[in-house]
N, C-alpha and C positions, 0 to 999 in steps of 0.2 A: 504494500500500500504506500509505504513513504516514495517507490519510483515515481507513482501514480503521481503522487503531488508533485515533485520533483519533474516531472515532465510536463505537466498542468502549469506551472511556473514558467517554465524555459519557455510553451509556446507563447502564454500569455504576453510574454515580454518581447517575443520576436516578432506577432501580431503587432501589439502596439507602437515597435520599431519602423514596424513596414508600412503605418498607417501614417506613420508621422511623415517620414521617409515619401508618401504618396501624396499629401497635400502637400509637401513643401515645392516641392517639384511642380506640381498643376499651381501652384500659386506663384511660382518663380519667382518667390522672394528667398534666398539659402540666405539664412540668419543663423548662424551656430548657438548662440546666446539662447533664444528662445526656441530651439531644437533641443536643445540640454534642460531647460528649464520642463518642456514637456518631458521629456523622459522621464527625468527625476521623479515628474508628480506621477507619471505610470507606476515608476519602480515602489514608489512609496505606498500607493494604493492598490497594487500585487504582495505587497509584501504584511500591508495591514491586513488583505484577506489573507493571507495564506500562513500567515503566522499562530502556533497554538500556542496556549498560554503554562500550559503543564508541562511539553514536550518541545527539544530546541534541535532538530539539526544541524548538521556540523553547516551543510548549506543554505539553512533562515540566519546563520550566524555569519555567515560570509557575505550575502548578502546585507543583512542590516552595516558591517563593514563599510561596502560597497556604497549604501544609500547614506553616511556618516560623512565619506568622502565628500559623496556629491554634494549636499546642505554646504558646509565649507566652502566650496567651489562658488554655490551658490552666493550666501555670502559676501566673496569676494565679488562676484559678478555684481551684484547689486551695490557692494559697494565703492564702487569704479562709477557705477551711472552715477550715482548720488553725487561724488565728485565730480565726476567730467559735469550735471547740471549746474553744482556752485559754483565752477570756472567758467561758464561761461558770462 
């Protein structure tokens, strides 16, 4: 049962890649910032469902890792605009 989830996971995230991945291209705006910014909320909202509260996989742990990273990143990314708007 844990592959079940564990592949439940993996598509859900490659679905969501491929969606993002598909309007960015039909909208022909390539913006990385707000490419990153969707994923993140994918990966966050994959990982609030698919996380149990009694039981941790080595890979809900690598993952939450992974979503730890990105917030950070985030972060910085935000706060870069914030700057770049009180420069100008």
């Amino acid at each position: 049962m844990k592959s079940g989830k564990k592949n439940l996971i993996i598509i859900s995230m490659t679905l969501w890649l491929v969606i993002l991945i598909i309007f960015t291209v039909l909208s022909s705006i390539i913006n990385l910032e707000i490419l990153f910014v969707l994923w993140l909320i994918g990966l966050l909202v994959i990982l609030e469902l698919s996380d149990s509260v009694y039981l941790q996989p080595h890979y809900i742990r690598y993952i939450k890792s992974v979503a730890a990273v990105g917030v950070i990143v985030f972060f910085i990314i935000v706060a870069l605009k914030v700057m770049e708007i009180i420069g100008k």
